[in-house]
Z-matrix of the N, CA and C atoms (Angstrom, degrees):
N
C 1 1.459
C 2 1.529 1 109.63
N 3 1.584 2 115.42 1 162.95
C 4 1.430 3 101.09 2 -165.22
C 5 1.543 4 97.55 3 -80.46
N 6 1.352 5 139.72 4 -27.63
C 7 1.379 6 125.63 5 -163.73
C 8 1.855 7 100.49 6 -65.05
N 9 1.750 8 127.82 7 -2.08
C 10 1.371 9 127.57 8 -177.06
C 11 1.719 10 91.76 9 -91.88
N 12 1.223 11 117.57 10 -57.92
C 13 1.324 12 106.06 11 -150.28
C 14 1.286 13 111.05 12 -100.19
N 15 1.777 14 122.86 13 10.34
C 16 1.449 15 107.21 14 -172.93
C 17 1.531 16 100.07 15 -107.53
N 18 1.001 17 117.90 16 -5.66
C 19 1.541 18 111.82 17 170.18
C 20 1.522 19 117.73 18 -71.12
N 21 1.266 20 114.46 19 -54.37
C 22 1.585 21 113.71 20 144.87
C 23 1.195 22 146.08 21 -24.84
N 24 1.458 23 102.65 22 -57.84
C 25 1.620 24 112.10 23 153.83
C 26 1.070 25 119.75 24 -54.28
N 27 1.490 26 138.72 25 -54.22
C 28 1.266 27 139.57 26 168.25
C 29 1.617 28 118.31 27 -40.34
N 30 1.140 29 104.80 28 -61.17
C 31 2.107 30 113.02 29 163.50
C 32 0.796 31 100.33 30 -32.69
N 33 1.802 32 129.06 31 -82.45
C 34 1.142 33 117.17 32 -135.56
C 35 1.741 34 105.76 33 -95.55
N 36 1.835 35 121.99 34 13.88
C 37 0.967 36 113.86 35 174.75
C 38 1.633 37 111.63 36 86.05
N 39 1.215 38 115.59 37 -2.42
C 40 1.632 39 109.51 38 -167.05
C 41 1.703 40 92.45 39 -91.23
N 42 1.715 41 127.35 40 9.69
C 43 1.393 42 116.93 41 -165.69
C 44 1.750 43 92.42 42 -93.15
N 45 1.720 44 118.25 43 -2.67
C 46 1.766 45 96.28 44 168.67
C 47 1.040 46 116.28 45 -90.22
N 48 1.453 47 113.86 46 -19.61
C 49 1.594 48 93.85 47 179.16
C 50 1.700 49 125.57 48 -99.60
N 51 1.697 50 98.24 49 -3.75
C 52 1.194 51 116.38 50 160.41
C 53 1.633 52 112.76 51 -64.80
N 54 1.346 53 112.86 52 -50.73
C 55 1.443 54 133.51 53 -169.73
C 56 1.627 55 101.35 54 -63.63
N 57 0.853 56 141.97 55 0.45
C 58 1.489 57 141.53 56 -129.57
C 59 1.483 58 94.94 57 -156.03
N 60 1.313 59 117.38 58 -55.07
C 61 1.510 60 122.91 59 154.90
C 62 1.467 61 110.68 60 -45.06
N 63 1.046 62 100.80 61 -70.75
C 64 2.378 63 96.46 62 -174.03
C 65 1.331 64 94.77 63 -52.35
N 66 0.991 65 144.03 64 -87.51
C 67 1.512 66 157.75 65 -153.56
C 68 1.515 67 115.79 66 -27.69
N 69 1.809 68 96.78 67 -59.31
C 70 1.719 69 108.26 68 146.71
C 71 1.498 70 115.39 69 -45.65
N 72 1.356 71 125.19 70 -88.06
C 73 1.471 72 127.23 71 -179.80
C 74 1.331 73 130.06 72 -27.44
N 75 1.657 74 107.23 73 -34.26
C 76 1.699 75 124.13 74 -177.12
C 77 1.495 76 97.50 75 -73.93
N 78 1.531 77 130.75 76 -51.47
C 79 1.334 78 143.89 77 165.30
C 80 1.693 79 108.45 78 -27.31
N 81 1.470 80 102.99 79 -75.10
C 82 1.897 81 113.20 80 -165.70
C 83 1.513 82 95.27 81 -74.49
N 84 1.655 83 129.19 82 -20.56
C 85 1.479 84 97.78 83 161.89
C 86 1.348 85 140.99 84 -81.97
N 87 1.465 86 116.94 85 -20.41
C 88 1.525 87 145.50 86 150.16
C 89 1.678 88 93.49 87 -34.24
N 90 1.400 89 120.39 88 -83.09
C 91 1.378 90 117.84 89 169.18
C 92 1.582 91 122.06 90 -23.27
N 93 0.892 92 104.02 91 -64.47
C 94 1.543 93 106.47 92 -176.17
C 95 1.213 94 124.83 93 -67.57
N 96 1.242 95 129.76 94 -30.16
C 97 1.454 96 158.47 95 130.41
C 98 1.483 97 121.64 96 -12.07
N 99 1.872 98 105.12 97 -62.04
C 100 1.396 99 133.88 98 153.43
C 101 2.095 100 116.31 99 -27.82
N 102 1.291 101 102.49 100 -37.49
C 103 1.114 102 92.60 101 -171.11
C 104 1.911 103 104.50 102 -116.93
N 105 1.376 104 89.30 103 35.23
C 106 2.104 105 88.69 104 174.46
C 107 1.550 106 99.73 105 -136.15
N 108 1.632 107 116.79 106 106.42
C 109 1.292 108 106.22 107 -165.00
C 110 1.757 109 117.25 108 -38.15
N 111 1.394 110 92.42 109 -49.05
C 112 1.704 111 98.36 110 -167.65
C 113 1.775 112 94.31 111 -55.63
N 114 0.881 113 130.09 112 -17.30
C 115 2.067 114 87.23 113 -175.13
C 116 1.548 115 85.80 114 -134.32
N 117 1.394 116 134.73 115 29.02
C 118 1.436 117 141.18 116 156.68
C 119 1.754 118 114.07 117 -35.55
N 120 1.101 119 122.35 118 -33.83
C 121 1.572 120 135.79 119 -156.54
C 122 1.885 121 83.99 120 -118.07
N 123 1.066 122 138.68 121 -10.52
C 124 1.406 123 123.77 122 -164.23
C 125 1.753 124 87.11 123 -65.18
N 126 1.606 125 85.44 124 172.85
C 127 1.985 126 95.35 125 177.60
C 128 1.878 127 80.74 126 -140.49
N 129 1.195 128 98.67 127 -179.01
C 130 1.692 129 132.48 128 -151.44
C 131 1.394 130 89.29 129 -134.59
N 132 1.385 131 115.06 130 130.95
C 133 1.849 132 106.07 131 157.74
C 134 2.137 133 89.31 132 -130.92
N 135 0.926 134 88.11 133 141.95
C 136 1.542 135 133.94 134 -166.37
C 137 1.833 136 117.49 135 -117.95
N 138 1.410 137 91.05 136 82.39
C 139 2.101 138 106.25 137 -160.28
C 140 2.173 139 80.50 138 -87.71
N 141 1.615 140 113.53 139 118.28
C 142 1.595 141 136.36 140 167.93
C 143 1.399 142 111.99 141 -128.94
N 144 1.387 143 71.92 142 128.28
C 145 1.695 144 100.42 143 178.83
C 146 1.302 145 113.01 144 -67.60
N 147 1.322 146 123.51 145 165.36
C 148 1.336 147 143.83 146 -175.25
C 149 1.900 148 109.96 147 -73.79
N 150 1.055 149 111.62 148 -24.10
C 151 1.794 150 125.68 149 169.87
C 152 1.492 151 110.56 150 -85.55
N 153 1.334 152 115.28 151 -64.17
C 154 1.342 153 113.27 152 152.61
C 155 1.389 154 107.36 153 -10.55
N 156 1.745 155 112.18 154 -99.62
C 157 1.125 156 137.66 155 -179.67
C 158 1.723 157 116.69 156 -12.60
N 159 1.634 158 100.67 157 -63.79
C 160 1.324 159 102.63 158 -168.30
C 161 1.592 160 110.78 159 -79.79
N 162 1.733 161 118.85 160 19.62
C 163 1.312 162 112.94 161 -165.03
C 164 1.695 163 96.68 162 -76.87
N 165 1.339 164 116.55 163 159.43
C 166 1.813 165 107.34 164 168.58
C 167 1.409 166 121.56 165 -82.13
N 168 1.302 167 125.09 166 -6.59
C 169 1.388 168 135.05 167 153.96
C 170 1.660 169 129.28 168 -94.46
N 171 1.349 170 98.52 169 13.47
C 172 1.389 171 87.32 170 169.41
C 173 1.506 172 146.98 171 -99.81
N 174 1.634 173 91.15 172 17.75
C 175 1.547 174 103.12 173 153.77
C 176 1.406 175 123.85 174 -83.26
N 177 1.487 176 111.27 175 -32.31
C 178 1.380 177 133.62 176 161.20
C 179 1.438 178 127.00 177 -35.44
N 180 1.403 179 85.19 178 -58.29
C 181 1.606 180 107.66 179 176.12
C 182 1.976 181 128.74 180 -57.53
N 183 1.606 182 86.63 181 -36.35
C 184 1.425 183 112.71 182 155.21
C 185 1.281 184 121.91 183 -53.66
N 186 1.470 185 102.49 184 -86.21
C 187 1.246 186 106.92 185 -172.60
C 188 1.367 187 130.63 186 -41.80
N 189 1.579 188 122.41 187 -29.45
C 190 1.284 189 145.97 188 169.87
C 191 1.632 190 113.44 189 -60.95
N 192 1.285 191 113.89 190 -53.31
C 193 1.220 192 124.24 191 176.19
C 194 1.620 193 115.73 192 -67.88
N 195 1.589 194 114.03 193 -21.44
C 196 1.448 195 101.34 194 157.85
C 197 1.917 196 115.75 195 -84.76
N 198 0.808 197 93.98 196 -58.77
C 199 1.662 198 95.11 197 174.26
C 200 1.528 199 117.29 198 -44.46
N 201 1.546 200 117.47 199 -41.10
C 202 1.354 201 112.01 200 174.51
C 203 1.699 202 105.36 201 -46.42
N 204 1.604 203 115.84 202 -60.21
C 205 1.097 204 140.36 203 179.87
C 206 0.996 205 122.57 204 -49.27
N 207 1.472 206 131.28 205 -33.84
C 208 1.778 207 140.17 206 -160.42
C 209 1.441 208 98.16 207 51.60
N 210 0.792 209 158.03 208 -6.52
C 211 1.646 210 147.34 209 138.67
C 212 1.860 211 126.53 210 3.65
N 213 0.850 212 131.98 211 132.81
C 214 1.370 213 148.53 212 -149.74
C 215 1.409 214 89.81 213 -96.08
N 216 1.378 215 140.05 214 92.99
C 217 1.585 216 144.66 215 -168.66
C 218 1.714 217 91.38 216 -68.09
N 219 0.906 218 134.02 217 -49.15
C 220 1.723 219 137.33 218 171.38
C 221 1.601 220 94.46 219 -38.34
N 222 1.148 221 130.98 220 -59.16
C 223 1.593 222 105.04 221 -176.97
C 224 1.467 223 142.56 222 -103.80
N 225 1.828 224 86.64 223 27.11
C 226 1.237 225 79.01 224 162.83
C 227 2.250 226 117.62 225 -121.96
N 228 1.184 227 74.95 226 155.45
C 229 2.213 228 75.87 227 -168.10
C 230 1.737 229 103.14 228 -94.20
N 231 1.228 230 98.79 229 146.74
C 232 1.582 231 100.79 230 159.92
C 233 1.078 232 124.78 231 -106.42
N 234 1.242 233 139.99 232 110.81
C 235 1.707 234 128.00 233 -162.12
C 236 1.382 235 103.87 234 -104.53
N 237 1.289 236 127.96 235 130.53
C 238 1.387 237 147.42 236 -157.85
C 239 2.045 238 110.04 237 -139.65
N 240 0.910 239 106.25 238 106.99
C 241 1.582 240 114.33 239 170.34
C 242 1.512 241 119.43 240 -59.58
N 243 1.408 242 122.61 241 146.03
C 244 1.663 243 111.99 242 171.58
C 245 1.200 244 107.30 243 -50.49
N 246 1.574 245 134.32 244 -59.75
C 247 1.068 246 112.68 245 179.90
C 248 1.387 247 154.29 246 -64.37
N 249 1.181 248 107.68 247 5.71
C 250 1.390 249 126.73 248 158.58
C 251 1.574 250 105.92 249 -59.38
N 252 1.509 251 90.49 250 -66.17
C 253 1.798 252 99.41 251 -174.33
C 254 1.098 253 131.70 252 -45.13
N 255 1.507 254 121.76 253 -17.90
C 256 1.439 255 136.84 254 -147.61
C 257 1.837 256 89.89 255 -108.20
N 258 1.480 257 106.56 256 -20.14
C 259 1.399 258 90.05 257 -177.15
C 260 1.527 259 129.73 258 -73.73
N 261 1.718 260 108.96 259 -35.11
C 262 1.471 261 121.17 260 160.65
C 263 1.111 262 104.21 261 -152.15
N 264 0.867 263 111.59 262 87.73
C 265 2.067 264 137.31 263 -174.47
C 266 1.718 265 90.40 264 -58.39
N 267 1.353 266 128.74 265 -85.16
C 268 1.394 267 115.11 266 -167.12
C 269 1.464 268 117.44 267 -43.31
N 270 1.203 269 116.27 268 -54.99
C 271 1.296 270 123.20 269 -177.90
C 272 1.909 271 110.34 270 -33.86
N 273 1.520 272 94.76 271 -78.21
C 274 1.666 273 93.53 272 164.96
C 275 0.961 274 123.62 273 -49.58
N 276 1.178 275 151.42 274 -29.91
C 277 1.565 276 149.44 275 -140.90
C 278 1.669 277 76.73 276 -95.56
N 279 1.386 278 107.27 277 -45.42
C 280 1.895 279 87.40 278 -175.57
C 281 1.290 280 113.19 279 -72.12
N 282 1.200 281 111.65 280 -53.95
C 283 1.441 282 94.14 281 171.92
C 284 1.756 283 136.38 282 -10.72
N 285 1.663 284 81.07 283 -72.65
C 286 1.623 285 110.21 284 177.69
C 287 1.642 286 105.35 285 -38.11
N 288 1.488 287 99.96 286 -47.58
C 289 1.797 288 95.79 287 -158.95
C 290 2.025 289 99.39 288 -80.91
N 291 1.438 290 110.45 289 -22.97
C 292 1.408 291 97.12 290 165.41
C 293 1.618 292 125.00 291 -62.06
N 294 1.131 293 104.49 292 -55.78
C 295 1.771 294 115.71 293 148.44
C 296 1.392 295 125.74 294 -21.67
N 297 1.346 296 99.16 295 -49.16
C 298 1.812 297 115.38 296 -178.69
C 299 1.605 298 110.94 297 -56.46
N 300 1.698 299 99.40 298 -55.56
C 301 1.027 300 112.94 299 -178.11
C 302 1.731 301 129.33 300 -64.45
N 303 1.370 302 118.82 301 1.69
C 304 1.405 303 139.29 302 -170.30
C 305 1.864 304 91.59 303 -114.74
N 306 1.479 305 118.58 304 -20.28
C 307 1.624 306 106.34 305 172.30
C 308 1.415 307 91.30 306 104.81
N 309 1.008 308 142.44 307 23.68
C 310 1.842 309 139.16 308 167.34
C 311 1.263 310 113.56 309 -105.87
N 312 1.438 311 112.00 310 123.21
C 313 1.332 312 119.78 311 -158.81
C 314 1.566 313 114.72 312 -101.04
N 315 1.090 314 132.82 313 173.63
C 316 1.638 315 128.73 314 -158.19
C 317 1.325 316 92.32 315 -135.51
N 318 1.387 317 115.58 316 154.52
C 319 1.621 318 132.31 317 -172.07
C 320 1.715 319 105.50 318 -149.62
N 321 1.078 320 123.67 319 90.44
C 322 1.346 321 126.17 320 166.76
C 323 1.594 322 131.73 321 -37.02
N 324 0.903 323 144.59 322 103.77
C 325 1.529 324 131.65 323 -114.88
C 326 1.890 325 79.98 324 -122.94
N 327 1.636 326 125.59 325 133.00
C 328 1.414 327 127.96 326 156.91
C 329 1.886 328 94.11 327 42.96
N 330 1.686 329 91.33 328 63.57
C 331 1.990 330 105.32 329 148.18
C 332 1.266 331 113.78 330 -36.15
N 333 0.715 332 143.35 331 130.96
C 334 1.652 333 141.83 332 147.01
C 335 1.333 334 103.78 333 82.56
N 336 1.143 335 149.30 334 53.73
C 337 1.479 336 156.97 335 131.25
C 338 1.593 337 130.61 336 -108.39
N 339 1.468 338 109.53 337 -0.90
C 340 1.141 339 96.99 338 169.19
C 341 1.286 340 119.25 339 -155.76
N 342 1.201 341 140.55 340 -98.32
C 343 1.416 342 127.93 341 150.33
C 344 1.065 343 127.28 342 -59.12
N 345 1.275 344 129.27 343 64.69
C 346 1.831 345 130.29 344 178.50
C 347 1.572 346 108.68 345 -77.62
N 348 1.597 347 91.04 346 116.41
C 349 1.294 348 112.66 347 170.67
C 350 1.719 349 104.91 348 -124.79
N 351 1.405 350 112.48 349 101.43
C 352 1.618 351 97.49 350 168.79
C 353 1.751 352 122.29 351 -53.40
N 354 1.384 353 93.31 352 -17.36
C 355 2.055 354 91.53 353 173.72
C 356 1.333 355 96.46 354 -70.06
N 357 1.038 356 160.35 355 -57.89
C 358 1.501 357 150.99 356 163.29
C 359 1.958 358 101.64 357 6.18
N 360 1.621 359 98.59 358 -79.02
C 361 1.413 360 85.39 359 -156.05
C 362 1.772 361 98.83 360 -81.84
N 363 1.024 362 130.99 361 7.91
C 364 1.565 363 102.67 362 148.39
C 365 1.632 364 125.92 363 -84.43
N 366 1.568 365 117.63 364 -17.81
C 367 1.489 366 107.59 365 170.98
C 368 1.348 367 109.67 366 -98.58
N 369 1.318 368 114.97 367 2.62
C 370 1.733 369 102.15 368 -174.62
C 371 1.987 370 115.05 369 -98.72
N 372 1.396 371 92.80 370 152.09
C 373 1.736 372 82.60 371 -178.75
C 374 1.104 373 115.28 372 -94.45
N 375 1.525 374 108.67 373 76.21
C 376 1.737 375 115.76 374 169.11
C 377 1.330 376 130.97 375 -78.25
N 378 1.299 377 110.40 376 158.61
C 379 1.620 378 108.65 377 155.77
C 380 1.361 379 131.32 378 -121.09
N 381 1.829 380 95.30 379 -17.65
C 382 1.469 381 103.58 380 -175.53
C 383 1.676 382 97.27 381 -138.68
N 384 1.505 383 100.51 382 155.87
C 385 1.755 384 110.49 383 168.71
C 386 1.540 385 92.77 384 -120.20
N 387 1.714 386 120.74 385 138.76
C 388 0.710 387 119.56 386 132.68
C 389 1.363 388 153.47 387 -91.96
N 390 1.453 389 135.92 388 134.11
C 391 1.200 390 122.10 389 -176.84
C 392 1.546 391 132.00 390 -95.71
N 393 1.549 392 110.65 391 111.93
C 394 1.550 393 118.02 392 -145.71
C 395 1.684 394 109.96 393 -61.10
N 396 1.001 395 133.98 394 137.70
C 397 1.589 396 164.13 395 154.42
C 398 1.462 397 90.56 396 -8.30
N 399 1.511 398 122.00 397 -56.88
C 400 1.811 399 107.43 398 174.89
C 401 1.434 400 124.42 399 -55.86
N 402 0.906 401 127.54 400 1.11
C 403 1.485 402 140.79 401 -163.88
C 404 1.769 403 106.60 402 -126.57
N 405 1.277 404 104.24 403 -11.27
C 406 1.467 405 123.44 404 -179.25
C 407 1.344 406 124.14 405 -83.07
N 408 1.704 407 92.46 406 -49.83
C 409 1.608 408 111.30 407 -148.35
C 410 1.782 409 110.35 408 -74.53
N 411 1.492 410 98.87 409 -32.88
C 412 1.471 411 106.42 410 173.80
C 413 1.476 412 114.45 411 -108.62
N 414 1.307 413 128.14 412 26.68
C 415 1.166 414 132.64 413 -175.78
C 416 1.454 415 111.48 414 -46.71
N 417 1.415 416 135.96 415 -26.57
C 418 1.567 417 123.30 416 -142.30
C 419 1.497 418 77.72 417 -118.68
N 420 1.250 419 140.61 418 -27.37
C 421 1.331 420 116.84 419 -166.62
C 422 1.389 421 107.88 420 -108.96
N 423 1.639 422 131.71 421 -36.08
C 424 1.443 423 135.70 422 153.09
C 425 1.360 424 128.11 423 -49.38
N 426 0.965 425 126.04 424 112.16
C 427 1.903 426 125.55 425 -164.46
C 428 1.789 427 90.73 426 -76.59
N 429 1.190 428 119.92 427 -34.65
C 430 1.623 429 126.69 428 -148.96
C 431 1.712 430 94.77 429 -92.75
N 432 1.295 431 126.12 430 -19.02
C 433 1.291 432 104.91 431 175.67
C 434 1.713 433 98.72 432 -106.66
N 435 1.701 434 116.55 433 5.36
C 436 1.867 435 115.97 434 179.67
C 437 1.947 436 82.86 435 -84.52
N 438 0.905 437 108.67 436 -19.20
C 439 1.672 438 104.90 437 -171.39
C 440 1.249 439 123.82 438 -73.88
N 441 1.600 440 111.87 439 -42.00
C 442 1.597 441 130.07 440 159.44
C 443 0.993 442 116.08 441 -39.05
N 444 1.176 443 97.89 442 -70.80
C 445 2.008 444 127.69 443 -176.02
C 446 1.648 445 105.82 444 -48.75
N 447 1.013 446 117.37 445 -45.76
C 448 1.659 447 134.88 446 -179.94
C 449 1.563 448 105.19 447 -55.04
N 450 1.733 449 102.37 448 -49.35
C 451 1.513 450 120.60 449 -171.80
C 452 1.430 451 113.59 450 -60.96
N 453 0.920 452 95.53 451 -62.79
C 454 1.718 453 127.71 452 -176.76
C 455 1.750 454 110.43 453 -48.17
N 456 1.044 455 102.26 454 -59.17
C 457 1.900 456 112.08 455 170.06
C 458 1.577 457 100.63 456 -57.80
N 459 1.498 458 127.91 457 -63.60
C 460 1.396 459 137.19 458 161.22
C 461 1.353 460 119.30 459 -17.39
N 462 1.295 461 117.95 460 -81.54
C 463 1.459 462 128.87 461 144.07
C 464 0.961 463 131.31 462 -37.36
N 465 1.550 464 158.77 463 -10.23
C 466 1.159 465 138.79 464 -170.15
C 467 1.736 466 87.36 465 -124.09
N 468 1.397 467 126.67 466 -31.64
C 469 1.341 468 129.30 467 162.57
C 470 1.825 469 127.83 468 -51.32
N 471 1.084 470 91.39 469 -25.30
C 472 1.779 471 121.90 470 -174.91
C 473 1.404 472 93.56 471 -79.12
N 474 1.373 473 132.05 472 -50.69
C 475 1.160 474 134.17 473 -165.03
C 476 1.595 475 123.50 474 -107.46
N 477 1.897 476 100.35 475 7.21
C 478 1.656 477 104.96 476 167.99
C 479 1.505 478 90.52 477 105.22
N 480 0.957 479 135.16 478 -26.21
C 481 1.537 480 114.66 479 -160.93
C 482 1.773 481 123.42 480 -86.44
N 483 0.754 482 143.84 481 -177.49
C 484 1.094 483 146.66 482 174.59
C 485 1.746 484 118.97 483 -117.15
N 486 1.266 485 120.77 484 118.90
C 487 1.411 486 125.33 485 174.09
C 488 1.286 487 140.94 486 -98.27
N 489 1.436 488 103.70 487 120.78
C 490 1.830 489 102.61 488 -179.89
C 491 1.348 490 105.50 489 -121.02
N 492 1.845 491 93.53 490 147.97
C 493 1.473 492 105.38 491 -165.42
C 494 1.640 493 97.38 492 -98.48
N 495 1.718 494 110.39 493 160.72
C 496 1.541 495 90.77 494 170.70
C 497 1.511 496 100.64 495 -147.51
N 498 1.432 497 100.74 496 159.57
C 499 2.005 498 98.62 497 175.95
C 500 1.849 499 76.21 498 111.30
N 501 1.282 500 155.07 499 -0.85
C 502 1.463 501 146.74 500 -142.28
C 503 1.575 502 76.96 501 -76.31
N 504 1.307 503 132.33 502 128.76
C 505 1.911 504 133.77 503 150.26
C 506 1.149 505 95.32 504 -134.77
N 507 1.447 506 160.83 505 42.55
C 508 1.347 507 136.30 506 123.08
C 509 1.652 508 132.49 507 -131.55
N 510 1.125 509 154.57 508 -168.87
C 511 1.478 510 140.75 509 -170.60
C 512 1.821 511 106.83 510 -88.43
N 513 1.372 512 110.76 511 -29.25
C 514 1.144 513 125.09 512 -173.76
C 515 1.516 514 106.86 513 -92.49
N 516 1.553 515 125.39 514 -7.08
C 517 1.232 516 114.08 515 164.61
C 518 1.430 517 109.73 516 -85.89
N 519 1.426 518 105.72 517 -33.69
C 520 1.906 519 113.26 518 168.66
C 521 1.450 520 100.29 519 -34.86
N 522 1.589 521 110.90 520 -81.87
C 523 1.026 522 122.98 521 -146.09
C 524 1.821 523 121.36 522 -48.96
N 525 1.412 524 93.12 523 -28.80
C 526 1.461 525 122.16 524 173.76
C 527 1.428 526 115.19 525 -36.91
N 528 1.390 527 79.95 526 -60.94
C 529 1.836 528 110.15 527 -171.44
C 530 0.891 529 125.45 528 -51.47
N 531 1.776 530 105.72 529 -63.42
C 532 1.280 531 116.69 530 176.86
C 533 1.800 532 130.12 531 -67.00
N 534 1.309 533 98.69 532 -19.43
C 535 1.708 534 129.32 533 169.04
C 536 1.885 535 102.62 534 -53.38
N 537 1.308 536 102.11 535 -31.75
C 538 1.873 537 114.71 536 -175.88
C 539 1.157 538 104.25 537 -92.84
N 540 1.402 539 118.73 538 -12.40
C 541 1.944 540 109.05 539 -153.92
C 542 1.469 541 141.44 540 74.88
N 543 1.563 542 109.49 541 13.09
C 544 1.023 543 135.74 542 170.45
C 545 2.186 544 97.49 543 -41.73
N 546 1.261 545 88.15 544 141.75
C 547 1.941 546 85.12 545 -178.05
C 548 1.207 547 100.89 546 -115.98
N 549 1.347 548 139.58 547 -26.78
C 550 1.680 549 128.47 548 161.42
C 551 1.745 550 107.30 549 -127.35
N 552 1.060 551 91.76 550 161.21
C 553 1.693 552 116.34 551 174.33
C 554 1.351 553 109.93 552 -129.89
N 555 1.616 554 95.61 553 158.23
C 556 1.532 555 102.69 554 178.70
C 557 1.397 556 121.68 555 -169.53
N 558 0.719 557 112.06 556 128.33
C 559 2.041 558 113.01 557 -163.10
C 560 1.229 559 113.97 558 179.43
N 561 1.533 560 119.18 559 -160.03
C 562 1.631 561 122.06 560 -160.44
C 563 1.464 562 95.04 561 -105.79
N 564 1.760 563 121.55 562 -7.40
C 565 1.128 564 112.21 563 165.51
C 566 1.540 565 135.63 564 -66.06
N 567 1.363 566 91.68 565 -30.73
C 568 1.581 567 102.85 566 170.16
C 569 1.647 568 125.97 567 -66.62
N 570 1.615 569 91.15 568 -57.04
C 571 1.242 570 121.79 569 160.80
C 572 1.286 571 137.64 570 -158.58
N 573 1.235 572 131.57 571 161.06
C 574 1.535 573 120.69 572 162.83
C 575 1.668 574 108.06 573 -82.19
N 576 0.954 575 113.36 574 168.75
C 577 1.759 576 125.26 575 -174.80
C 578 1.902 577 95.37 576 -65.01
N 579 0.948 578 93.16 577 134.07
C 580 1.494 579 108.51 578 -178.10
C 581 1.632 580 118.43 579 -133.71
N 582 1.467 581 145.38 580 157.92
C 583 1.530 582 153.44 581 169.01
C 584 1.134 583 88.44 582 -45.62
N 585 1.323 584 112.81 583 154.28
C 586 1.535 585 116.51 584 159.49
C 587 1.614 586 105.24 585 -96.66
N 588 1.135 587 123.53 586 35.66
C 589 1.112 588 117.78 587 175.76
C 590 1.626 589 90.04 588 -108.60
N 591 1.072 590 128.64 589 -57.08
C 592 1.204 591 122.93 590 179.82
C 593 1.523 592 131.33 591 -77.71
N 594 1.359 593 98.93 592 21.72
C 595 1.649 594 109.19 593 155.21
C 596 1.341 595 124.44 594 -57.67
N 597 1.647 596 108.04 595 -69.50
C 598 1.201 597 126.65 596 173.24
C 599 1.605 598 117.22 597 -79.72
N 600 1.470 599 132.21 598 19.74
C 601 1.041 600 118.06 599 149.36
C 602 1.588 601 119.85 600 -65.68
């Protein structure tokens, strides 16, 4: 699972050229995608590390990997954790907004678990908050994490963005969700991780 092997990767440095691999691949499948009506509109989310991030070519690296690709930069997301951000917030934030400016959209990765700064989502160029799987998992029987979850959709709607919940594994965590206005879901209820070849079968 990735929480085994990406910490490793990160140590030993093998997460840029790993990182660099998906990013490419997420690109040429968007492409390929592009030409099957049914998943034409799909988007890509794209979880980067904080090394990644701070590399000096990694807007470069982007931008290349869509154009190599012909890929629709509108669908694909970059999902980024607070703690990434917290390490050199200006630095990225430019990044991000050069990025922005090519049509690549940002996804706040596990809201409220780590460095929560509400100044975040007024200087950052988001589109989406996510709301992390701990806040998920006991939703129906904990009132205090249905309250977060409540908040969080509340808040990120207040401020333009769009919210997806994640960790969703049962009908009654759906129902929860959508009861708040949650705008995407995502979990093992829907599905488990699958080929993308066998999406569109």
């Amino acid at each position: 699972m990735p929480g085994a092997f990406i910490p490793a990767a990160e140590e030993s440095g093998l997460i840029l050229p790993l990182g660099k691999w998906v990013m490419e691949e997420a690109c040429r499948q968007l492409s390929r995608w592009s030409g099957q009506a049914s998943a034409a509109c799909w988007t890509v989310s794209v979880n980067v590390s904080a090394l990644q991030l701070s590399q000096p070519n990694f807007v470069e690296s982007v931008r290349r990997a869509l154009l190599a690709s012909g890929a629709n930069p509108a669908l694909l997301k970059i999902e980024l954790t607070e703690s990434v951000l917290a390490k050199d917030f200006e630095q990225f934030t430019a990044k991000m907004n050069e990025l922005k400016t090519l049509g690549v959209g940002f996804s706040l990765d596990d809201f409220g678990t780590g460095y929560s700064s509400l100044a975040y989502l007024k200087q950052l160029p988001l589109d989406q908050l996510k709301i992390d799987r701990s806040f998920v998992r006991d939703l129906e029987v904990d009132a205090s994490d249905a309250i977060i979850a409540r908040s969080i959709v509340a808040l990120g709607h207040a401020l333009g963005l769009k919210v997806v919940a994640e960790g969703v594994e049962t009908a009654a965590q759906r129902d929860v969700l959508l009861s708040f206005g949650c705008d995407y879901l995502q979990g093992y209820y829907f599905s488990r991780p699958r080929p993308a070849a066998d999406l569109t079968d």
